[in-house]
C-alpha positions as CSV (number, residue, x, y, z in Angstrom):
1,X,137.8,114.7,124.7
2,X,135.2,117.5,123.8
3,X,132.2,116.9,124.8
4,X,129.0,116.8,121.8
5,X,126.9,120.4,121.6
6,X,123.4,120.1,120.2
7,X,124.4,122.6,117.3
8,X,126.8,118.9,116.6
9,X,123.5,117.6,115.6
10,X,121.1,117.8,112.9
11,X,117.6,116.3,113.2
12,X,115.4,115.1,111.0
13,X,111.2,113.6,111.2
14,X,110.0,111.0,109.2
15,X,107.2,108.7,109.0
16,X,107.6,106.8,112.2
17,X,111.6,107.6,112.4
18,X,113.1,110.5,113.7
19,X,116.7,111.0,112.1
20,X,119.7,112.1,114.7
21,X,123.3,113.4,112.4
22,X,126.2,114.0,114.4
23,X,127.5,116.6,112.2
24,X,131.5,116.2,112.8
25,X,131.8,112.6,111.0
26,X,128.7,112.0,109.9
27,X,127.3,109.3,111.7
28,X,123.3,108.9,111.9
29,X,121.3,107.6,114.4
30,X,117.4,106.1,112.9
31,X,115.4,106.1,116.0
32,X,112.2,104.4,115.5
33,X,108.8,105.6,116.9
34,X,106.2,103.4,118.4
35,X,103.5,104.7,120.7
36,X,104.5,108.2,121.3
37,X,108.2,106.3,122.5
38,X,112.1,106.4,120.7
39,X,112.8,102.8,120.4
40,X,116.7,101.6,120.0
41,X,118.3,103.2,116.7
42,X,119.9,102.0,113.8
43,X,123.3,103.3,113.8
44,X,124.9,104.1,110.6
45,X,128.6,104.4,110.2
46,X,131.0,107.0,110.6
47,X,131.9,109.1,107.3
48,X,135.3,110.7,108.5
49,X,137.0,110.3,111.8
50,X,135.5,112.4,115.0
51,X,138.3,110.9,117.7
52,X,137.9,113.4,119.7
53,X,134.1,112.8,120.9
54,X,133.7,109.6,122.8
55,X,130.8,107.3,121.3
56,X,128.6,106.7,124.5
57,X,128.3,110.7,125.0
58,X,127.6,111.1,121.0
59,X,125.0,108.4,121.1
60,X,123.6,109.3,124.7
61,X,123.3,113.0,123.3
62,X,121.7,112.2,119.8
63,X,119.0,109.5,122.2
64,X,118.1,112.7,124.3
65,X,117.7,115.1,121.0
66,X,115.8,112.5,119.9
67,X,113.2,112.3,122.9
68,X,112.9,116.2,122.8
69,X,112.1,116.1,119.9
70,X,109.5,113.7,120.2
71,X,108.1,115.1,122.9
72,X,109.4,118.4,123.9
73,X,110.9,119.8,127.0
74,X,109.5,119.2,130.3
């Protein structure tokens, strides 16, 4: 299994959302923002197959993108 890089990833900011893409199949994550805080996302499917990435260190990679991005490094 490889593990997910952040260049995997492409994020976008919208009004209230921020947008996590894993890049290799496509697969977006819709995190909602309330109160300065990434609520669960919405999880869009797959486009293509990305076997080779397990699912709980895609999604636990796009969450953490997703609270930098929020708020920044510590």
């Amino acid at each position: 299994m490889q593990s997910p890089k952040t260049d995997d990833f492409r994020l976008e900011q919208g009004d209230g959302t921020i947008i996590v893409t894993f890049t290799p199949d496509g697969r977006s994550y819709t995190f909602p923002v309330h109160e300065n805080q990434v609520s669960e996302p919405t999880v869009s499917p797959a486009q293509t197959n990305a076997s080779d990435y397990a699912d709980d260190d895609v999604r636990r990679t796009a969450t953490e993108l997703a609270r930098l991005a929020l708020k920044g490094a510590p």
